[in-house]
C-alpha positions, 0 to 999 in steps of 0.5 A: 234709368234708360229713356224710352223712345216716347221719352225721346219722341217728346223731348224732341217734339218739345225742343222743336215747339220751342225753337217754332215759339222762339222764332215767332216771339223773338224777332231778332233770333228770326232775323238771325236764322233767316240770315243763316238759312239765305247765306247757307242757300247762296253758298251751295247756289253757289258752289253748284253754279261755279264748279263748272267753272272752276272745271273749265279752269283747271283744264285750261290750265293743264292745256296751257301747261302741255302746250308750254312743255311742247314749245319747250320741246320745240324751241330746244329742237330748233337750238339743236338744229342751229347748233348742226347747222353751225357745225356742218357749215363749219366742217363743210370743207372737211365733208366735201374732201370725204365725199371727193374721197370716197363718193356715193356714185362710182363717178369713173369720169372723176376718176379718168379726169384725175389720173389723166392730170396726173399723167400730163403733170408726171410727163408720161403717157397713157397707153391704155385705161379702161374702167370696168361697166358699172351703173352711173345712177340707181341700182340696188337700195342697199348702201355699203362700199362697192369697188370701182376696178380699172386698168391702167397702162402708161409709158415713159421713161423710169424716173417718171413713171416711179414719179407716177406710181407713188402719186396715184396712191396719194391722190385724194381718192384712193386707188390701190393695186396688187403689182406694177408690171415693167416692160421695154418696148420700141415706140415711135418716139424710140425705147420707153418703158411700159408700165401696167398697173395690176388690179387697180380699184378705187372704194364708193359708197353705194346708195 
């Protein structure tokens, strides 16, 4: 048979007088409860009181680990720059004969001193050089390769000025031309022959 919710309401009245009459009769089930109840009290003090704390724990360990990928981050740029360091020191040789090659400025009187050398090494002479108007320093901000044109006429004997004409287009900065015009012609050191170079030009890098 179904229990009635007066049923219920004395059963539970009765298990609450007993456990009251319990407490007050036994001494030890008291000592027991109250036990329980003071450990039970503490442990949610407590909880309540370290969370904080373990809050405060737990984002320091997350700034410690986020500061320790930054160094990482750090320390492997520093090796990248040591390892570029190394190598620009070791291919220093190399980048400087490809800017002597093909320099960031046009540098015409580089270019003058070169082939003036040239000529007194090849024993000819220079009858006329002339280097086109162009901007020593600044300009345009755009960097892509510009053209330095010269003109350039020499005399001197046959042999000698062959001699010159192949050594101009090794030298380290290259410089190429479209023809080699010859003529003969009285000088005050008697009959030489005259050579012009035709549309010589030599690249730069413009920065």
């Amino acid at each position: 048979m179904s229990t009635t919710w007066r049923d219920r309401y004395l059963r539970s009245k009765y298990m609450v007088q007993k456990t009251i009459r319990d407490y007050s009769e036994k001494p030890q089930l008291r000592a027991y409860l109250e036990i329980f109840l003071t450990l039970t009290a503490i442990s949610l003090f407590g909880i309540f009181a370290i969370r904080p704390t373990i809050k405060t724990i737990g984002l320091l360990l997350q700034e410690i680990k986020a500061k320790e990928d930054t160094l990482k981050t750090m320390n492997d740029k520093i090796n990248n720059l040591k390892i570029a360091k190394d190598l620009y020191t070791r291919e220093e040789d190399k980048i400087k004969l490809i800017d002597e090659a093909v320099p960031i400025q046009p540098k015409p009187d580089s270019l003058a001193l070169q082939i003036e050398e040239l000529a007194k090494r090849d024993s000819i002479f220079i009858n006329n050089l002339t280097i086109e108007d162009t901007q020593i320093l600044g300009g345009a901000n755009t960097e892509e390769d510009q053209d330095l044109s010269l003109t350039l006429s020499i005399y001197g004997n046959y042999s000698n000025l062959t001699q010159f004409s192949n050594d101009v287009e090794d030298l380290r900065r290259p410089i190429k031309f479209d023809s080699i015009t010859i003529s003969s012609a009285q000088t005050k050191d008697g009959k030489n022959l005259f050579m012009t170079l035709n549309n010589l030009s030599t690249p730069y890098l413009a920065k």
